[in-house]
NUSESE-758799 format. One record per residue: residue number from 1; residue in three letters; chain; x, y, z of N, C-alpha, C in turn. Coordinates in nm, 2 decimals, m for minus. Example, Ala and Ser with C-alpha at 12.3 -4.5 7.8 and 13.67 -1.06 7.14 Angstrom:
# residues 2
1/ALA/A/1.32/m0.57/0.78/1.23/m0.45/0.78/1.32/m0.33/0.78
2/SER/A/1.28/m0.22/0.71/1.37/m0.11/0.71/1.29/0.00/0.79
This chain:
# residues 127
1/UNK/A/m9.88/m27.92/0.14/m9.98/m27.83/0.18/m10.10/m27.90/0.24
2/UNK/A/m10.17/m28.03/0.18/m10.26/m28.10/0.25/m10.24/m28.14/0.39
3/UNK/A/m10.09/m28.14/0.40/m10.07/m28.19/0.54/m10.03/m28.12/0.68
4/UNK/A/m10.04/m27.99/0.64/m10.03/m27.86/0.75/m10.20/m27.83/0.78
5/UNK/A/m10.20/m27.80/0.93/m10.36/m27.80/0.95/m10.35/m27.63/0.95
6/UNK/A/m10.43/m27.60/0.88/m10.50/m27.46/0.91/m10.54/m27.43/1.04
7/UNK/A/m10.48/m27.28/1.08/m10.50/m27.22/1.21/m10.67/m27.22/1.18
8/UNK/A/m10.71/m27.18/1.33/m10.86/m27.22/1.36/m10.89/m27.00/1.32
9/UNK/A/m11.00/m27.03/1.24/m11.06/m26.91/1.22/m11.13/m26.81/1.39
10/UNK/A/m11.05/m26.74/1.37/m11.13/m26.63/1.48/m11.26/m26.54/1.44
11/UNK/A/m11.35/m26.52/1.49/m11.45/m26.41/1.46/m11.43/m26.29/1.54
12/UNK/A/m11.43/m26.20/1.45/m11.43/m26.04/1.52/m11.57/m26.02/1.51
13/UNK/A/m11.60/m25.90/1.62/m11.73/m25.89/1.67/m11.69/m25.74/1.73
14/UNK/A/m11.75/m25.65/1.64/m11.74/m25.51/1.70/m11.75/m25.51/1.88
15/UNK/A/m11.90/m25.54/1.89/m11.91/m25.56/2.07/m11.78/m25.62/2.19
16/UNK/A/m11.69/m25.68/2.11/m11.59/m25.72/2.18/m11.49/m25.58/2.16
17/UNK/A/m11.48/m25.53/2.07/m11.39/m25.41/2.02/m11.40/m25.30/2.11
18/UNK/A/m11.55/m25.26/2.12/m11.69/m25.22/2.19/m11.63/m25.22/2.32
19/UNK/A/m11.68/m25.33/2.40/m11.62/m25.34/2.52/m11.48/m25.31/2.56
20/UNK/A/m11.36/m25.34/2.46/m11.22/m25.32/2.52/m11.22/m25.15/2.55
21/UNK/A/m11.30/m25.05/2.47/m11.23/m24.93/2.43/m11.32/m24.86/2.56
22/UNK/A/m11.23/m24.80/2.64/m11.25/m24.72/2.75/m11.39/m24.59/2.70
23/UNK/A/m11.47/m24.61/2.80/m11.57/m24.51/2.78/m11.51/m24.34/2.77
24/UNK/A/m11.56/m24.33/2.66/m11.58/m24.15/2.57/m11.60/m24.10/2.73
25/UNK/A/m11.48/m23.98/2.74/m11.53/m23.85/2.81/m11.70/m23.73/2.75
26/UNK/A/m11.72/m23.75/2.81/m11.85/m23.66/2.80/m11.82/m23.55/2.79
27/UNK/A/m11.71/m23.46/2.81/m11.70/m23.33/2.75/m11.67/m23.33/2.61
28/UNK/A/m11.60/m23.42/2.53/m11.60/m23.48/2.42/m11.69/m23.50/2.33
29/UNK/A/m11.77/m23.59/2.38/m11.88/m23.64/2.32/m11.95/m23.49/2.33
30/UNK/A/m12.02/m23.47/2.39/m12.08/m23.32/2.40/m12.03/m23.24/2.27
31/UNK/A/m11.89/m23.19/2.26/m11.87/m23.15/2.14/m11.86/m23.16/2.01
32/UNK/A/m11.86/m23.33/2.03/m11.85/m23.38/1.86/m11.98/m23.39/1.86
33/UNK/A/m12.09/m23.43/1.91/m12.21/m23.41/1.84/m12.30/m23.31/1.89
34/UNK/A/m12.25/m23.19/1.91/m12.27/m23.04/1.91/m12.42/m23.06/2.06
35/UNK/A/m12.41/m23.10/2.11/m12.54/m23.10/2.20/m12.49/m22.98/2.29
36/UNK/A/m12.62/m22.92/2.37/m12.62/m22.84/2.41/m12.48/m22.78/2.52
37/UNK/A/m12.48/m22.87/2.56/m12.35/m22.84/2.67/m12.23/m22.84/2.59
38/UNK/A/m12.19/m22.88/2.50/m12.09/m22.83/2.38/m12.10/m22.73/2.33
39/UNK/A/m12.20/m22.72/2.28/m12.22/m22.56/2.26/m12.23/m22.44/2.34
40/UNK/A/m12.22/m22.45/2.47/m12.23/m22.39/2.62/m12.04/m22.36/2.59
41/UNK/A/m11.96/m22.49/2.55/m11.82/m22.50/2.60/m11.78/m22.39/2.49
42/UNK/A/m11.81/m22.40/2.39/m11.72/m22.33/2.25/m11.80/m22.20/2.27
43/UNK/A/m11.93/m22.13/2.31/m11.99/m22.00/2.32/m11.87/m21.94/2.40
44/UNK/A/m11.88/m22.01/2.52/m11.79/m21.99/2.66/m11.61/m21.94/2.58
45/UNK/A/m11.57/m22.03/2.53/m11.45/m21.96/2.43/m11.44/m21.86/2.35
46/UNK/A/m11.55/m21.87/2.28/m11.56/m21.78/2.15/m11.57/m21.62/2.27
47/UNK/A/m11.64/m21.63/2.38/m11.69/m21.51/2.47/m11.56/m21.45/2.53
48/UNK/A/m11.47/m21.54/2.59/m11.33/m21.54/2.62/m11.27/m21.47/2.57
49/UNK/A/m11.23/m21.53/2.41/m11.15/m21.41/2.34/m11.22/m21.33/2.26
50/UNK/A/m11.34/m21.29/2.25/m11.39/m21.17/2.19/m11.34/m21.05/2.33
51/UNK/A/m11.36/m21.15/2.42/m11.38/m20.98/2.57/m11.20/m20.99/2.56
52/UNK/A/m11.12/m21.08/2.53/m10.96/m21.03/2.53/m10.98/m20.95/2.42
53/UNK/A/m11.03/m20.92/2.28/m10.99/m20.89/2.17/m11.02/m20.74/2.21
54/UNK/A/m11.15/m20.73/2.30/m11.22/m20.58/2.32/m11.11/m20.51/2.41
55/UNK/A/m11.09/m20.57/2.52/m10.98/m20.53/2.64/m10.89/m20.47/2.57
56/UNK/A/m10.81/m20.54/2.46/m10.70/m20.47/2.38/m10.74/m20.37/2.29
57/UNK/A/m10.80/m20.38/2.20/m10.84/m20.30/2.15/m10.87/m20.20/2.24
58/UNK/A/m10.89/m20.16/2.37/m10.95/m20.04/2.42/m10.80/m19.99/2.46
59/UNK/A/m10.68/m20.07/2.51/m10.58/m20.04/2.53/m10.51/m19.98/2.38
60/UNK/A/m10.54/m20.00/2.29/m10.46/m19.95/2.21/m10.53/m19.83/2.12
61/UNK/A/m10.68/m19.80/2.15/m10.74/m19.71/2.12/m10.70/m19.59/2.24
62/UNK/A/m10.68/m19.61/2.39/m10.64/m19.52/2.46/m10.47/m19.47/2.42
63/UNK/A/m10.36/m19.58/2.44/m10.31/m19.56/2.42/m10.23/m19.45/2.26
64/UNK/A/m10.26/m19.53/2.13/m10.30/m19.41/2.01/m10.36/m19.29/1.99
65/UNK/A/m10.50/m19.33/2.05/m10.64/m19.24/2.04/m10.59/m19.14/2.12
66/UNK/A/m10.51/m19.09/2.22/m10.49/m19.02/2.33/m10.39/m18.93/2.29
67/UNK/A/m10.30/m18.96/2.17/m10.17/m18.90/2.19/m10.23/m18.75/2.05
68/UNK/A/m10.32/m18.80/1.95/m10.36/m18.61/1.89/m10.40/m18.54/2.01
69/UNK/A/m10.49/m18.62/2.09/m10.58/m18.54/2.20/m10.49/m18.45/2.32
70/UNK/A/m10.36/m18.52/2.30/m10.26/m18.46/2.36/m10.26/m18.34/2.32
71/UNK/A/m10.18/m18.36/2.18/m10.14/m18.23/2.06/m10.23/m18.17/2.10
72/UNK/A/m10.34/m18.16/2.08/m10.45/m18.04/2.05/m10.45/m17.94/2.17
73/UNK/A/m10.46/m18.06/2.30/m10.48/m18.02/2.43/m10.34/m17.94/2.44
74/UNK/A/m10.24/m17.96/2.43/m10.12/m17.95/2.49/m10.05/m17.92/2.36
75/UNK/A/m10.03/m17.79/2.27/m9.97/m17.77/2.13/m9.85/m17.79/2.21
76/UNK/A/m9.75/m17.74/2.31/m9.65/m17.68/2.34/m9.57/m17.85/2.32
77/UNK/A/m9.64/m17.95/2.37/m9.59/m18.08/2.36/m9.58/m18.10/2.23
78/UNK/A/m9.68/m18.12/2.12/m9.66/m18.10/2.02/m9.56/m18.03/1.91
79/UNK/A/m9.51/m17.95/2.02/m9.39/m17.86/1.91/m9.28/m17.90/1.99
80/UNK/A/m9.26/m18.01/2.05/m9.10/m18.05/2.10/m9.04/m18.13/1.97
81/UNK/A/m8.91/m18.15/2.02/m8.83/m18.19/1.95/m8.73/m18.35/2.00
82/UNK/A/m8.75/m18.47/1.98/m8.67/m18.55/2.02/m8.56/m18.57/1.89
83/UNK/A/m8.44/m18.63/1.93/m8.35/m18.65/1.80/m8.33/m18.59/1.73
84/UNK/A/m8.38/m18.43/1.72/m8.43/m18.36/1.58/m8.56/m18.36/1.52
85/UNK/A/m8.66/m18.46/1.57/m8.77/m18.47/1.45/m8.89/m18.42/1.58
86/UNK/A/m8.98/m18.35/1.49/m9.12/m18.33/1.67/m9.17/m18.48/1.71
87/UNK/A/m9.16/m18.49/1.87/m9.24/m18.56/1.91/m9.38/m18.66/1.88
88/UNK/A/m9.47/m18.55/1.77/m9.59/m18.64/1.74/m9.52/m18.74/1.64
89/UNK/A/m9.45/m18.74/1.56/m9.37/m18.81/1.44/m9.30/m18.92/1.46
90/UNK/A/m9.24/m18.90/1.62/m9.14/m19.03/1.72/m9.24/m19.11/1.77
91/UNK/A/m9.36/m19.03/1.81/m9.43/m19.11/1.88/m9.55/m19.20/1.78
92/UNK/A/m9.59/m19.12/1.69/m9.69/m19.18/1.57/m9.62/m19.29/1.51
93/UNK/A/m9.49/m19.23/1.45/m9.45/m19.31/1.32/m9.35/m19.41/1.37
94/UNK/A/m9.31/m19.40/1.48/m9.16/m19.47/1.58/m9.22/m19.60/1.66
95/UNK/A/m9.21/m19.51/1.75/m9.26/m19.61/1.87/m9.42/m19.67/1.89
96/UNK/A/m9.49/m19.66/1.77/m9.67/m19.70/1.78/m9.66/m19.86/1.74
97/UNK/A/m9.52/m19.84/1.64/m9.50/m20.00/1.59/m9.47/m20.10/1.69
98/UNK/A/m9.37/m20.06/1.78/m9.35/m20.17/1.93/m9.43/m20.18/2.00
99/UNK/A/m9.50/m20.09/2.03/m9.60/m20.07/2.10/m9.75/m20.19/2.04
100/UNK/A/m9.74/m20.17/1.90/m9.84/m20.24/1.84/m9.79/m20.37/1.84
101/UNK/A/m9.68/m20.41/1.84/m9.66/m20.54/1.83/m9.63/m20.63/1.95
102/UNK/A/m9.65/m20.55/2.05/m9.66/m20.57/2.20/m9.78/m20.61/2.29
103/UNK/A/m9.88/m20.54/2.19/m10.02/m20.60/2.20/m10.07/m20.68/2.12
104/UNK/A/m10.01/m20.68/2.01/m10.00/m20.82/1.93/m9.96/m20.95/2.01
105/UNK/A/m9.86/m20.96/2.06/m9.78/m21.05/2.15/m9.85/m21.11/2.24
106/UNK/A/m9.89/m21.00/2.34/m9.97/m21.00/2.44/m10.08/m21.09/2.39
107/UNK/A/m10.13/m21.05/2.28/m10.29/m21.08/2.28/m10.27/m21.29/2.20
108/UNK/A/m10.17/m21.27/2.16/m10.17/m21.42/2.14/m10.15/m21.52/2.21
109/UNK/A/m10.06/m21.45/2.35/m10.01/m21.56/2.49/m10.14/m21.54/2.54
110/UNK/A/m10.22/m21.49/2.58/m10.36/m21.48/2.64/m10.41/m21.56/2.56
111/UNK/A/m10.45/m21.53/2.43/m10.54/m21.62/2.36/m10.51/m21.79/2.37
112/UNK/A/m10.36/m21.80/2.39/m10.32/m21.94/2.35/m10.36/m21.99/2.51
113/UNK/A/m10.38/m21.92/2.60/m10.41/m21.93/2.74/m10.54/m21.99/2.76
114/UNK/A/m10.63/m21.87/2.66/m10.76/m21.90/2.67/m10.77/m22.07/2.61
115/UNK/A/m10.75/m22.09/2.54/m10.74/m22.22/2.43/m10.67/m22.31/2.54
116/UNK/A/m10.61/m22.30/2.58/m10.52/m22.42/2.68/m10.60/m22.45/2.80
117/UNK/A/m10.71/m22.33/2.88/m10.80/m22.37/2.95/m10.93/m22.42/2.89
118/UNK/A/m10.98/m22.37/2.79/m11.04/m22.50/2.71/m11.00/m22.61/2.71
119/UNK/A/m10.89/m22.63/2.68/m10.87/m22.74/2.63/m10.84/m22.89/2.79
120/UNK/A/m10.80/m22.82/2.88/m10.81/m22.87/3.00/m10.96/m22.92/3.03
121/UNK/A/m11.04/m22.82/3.01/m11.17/m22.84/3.06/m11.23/m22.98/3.00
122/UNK/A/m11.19/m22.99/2.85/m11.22/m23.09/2.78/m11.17/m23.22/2.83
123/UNK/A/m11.02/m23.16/2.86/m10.99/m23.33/2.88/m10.99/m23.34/3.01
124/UNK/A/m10.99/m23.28/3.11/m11.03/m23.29/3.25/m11.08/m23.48/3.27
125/UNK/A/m11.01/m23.54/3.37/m11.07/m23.67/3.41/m11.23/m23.64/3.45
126/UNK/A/m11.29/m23.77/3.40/m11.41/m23.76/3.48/m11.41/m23.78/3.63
127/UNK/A/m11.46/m23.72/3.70/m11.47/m23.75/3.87/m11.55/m23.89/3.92
């Protein structure tokens, strides 16, 4: 053992670590330490899908909300008969569930849309 020479000690030096590591994107930095323009980016999202969440929601308040307004307006519709059972019953109890889970669907591929253009913007090269 006396007679093997010991490898020569290296010093690590953050600043050398520092220098290898490619400079932070600024849309990044912006959001991890919440400065103004990060919070411009996540308002800008948060704004995104609230106005998809309203959009649908108005489609499916027309679409539901419309069909008593039918009945009332129009009894004679109201007293038809599909399959045997009246109409408001096919349409209420039947078909509102496809229908709802169609705007469910919808509203998730948009949302994951919205999130994917976020997410571009973020990692976008700097110019």
């Amino acid at each position: 053992m006396d007679g093997e020479a010991k490898p020569p000690r290296t010093r690590v030096v953050l600043g050398e670590v520092a220098a290898r590591r490619p400079p932070a994107d600024r849309a990044k930095v912006d959001l991890a330490e919440q400065t103004p323009v990060g919070e411009a980016l996540v308002k800008g999202l948060v704004r995104a899908q609230l106005a998809l969440a309203l959009r649908l929601s108005l489609v499916v308040v027309a679409g539901l909300g419309a069909l008593p307004l039918l009945f009332a307006v129009a009894p004679a519709v109201g007293k038809a008969k599909v399959f045997g059972a009246n109409l408001p019953w096919v349409l209420l109890g039947v078909l509102s569930f496809p229908f709802l889970v169609g705007v469910g669907v919808a509203y998730v591929r948009w949302a994951e849309r919205n999130e994917q253009d976020f997410a571009a913007v973020i990692n976008r090269p700097e110019a």
